[in-house]
C-alpha positions in Angstrom: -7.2 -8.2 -25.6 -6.0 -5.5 -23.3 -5.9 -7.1 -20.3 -5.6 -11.2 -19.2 -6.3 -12.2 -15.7 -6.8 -16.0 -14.7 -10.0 -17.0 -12.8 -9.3 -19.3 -9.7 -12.6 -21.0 -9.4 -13.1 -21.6 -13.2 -10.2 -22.9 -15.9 -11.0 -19.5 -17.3 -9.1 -16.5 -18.4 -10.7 -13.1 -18.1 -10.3 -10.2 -21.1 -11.4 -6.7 -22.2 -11.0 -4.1 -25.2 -9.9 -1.0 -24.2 -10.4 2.8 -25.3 -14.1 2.9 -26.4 -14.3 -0.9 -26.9 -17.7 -2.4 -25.4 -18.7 -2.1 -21.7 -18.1 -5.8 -21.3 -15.8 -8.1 -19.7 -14.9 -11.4 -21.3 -14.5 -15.2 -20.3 -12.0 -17.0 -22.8 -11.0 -20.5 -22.7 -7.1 -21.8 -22.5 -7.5 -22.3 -25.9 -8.6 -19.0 -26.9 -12.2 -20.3 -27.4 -14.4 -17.0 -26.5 -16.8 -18.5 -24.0 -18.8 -15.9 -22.0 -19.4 -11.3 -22.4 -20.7 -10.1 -19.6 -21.8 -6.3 -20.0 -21.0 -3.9 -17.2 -24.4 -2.1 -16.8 -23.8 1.9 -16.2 -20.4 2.1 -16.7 -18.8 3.5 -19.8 -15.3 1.9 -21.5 -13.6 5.8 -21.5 -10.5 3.9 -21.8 -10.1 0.7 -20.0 -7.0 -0.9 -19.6 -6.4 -3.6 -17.3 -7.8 -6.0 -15.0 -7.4 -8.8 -11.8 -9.2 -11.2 -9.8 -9.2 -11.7 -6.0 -10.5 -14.6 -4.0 -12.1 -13.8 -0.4 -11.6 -15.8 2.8 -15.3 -16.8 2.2 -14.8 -18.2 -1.1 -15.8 -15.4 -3.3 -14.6 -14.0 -6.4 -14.1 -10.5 -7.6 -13.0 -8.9 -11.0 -11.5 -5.6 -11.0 -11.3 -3.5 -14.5 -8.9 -0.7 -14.7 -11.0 2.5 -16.3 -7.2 3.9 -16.1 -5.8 4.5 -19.5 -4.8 8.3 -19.6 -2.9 8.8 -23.3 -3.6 12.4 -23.3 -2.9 13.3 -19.7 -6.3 15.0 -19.3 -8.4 12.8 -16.7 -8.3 12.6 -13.1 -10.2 11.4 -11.0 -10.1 7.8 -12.6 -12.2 5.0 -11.7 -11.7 0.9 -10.7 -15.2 -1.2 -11.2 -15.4 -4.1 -8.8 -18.2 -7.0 -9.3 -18.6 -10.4 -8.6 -16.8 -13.0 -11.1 -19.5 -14.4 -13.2 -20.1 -18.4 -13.4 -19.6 -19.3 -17.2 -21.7 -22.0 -18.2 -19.8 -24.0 -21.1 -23.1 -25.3 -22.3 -25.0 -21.6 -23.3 -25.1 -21.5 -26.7 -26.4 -17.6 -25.8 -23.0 -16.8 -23.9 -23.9 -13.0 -23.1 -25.3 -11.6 -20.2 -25.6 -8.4 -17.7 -23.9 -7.4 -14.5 -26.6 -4.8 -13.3 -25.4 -1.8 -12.2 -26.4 -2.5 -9.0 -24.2 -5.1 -8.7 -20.8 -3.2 -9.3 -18.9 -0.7 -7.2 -16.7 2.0 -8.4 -13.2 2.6 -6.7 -12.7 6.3 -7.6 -9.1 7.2 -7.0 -7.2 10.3 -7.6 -3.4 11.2 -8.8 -1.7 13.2 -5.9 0.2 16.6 -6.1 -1.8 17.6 -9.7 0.8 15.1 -11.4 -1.6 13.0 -14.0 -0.2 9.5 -15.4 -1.0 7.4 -17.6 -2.2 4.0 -16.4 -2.4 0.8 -18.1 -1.7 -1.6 -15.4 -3.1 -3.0 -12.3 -2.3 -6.0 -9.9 -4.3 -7.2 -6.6 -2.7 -7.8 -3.6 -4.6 -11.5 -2.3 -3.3 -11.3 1.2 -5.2 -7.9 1.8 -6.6 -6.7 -1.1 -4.6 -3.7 -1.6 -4.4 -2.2 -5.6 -1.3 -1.3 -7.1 -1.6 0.7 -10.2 2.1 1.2 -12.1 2.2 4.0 -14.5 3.0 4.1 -17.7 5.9 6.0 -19.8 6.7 6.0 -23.3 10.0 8.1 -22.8 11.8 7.1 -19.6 12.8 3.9 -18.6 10.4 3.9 -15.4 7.3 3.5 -13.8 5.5 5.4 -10.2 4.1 2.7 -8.5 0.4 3.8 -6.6 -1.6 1.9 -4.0 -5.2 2.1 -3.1 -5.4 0.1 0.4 -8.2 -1.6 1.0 -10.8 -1.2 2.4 -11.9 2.3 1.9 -15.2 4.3 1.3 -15.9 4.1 -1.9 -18.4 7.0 -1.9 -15.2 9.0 -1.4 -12.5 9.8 -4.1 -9.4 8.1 -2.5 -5.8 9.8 -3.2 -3.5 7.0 -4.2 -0.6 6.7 -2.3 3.2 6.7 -4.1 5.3 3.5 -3.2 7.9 3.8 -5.5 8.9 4.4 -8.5 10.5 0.8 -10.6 13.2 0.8 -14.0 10.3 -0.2 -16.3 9.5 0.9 -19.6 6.3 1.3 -21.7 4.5 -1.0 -18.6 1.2 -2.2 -20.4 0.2 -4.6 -18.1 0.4 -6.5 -14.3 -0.4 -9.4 -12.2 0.3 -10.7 -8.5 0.1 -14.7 -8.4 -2.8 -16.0 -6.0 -0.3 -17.5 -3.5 1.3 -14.0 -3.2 4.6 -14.7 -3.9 5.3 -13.4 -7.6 4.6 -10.3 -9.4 4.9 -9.6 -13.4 5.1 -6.4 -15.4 5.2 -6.0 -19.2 5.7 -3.8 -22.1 5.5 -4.9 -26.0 9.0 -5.7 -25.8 10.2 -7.6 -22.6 8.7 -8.6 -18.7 9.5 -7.8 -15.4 9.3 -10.2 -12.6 9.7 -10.2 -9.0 9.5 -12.7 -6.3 8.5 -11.4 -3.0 11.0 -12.2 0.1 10.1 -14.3 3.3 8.2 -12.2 6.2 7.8 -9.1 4.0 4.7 -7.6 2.3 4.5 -6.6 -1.3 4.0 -2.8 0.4 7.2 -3.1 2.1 8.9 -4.4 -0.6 7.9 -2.6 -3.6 9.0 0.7 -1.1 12.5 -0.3 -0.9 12.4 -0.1 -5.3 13.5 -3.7 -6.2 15.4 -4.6 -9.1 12.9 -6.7 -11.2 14.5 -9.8 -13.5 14.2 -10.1 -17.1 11.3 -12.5 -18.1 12.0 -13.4 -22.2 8.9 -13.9 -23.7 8.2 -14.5 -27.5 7.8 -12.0 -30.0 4.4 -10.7 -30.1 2.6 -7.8 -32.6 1.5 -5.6 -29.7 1.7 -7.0 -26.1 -0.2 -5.8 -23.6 -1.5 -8.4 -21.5 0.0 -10.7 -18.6 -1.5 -13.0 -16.0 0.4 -14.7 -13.2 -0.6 -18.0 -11.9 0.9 -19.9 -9.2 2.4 -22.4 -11.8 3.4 -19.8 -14.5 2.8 -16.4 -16.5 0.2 -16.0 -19.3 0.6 -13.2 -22.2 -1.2 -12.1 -25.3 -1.3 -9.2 -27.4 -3.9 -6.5 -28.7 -4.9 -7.1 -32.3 -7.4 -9.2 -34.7 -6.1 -12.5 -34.2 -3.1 -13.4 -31.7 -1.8 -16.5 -30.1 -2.1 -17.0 -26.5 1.1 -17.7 -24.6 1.7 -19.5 -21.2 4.9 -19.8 -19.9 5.6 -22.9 -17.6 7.2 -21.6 -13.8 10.5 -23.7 -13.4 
């Protein structure tokens, strides 16, 4: 489990393998129970990563997967699949389907001035629907901080635009609440968290280079997962058989 998002609509969280896993996304219960794969038709898992979920103003749901992971520094163009979030029916005994390839878009984006990163986390601004993609690196203790505004062409390759750049190290994964108001990072060892100020927007604030808070999770073999909800943070880790952690908002 490389990635954890929480659905909105459905007491669901959302999942994927990464680097040359299958082209599928998956629906999870809190529980851990696997309860739904739904294949990406046409795309190929190069390296995925990450992913989030937005809610329209009409009531939709969208998932977003990260085809961002970059370990040997070698790809750009990347890409972003966006298609809507699939219903998961509980009673299916089958619990697989297909997202045709009709059905999903792909956000090409670009790293500017021929600098290539590494990219293992994404998070989804709700109020707009803006992308912010936070880099990873295994030597310094920070992380350039990207955004794709939305809306654009997506028959065009969009150049990400740099926001900032944050103290964080090894970032493996990332999450904006629904309400708008919190933002987590993490590595294998430790979180980061943010809560965003009164009459600002996540753009303007992640400019300005915040110092994030510590968030103290439990141990874990090989975090790289997080999902922030409105009421608290959800983690797990990539390997056979992990626990799922959720982490109760004070």
């Amino acid at each position: 489990m490389s990635a954890l998002a929480a659905s909105r609509q459905q007491e669901v969280l959302w999942t994927l393998n990464d680097k040359n896993g299958p082209h599928s996304v998956f629906a999870v219960s809190y529980s851990g129970e696997k309860l739904l794969e739904a294949k990406l038709d046409g795309t190929v898992n190069v390296d995925w990563e990450d992913l989030a979920i937005i809610d329209t103003v009409i009531g939709e749901s969208f998932i977003y997967v990260a085809n961002t992971g970059n370990n040997d520094h070698d790809r750009n163009p990347v890409s972003i699949y966006r298609f809507a979030e699939p219903l998961v029916d509980r009673a299916d005994s089958k619990k697989i389907i297909t997202i045709d390839k009709d059905a999903i878009q792909e956000l090409k984006v670009s790293w500017p001035n021929n600098i290539i990163y590494d990219c293992e986390a994404i998070a989804l601004d709700q109020s707009n629907g803006d992308i912010y993609l936070f880099t990873k690196d295994r030597v310094n203790t920070l992380s350039e901080v990207f955004r794709y505004p939305a809306p654009q062409d997506p028959s065009i390759t969009f150049t990400l635009e740099h926001v900032a750049q944050l103290p964080c190290f090894w970032v493996t994964g990332a999450d904006i609440s629904p309400n708008g108001k919190y933002l987590g990072l993490t590595n294998k060892q430790i979180g980061y968290g943010w809560e965003l100020p009164e009459g600002t927007s996540w753009f303007e604030y992640l400019s300005t280079a915040p110092q994030p808070c510590t968030l103290e999770f439990e141990e874990e073999e090989q975090r790289e997962s997080i999902a922030v909800t409105d009421d608290g943070i959800w983690t797990t880790s990539e390997c056979e058989a992990c626990f799922l952690w959720f982490y109760q908002r004070l």
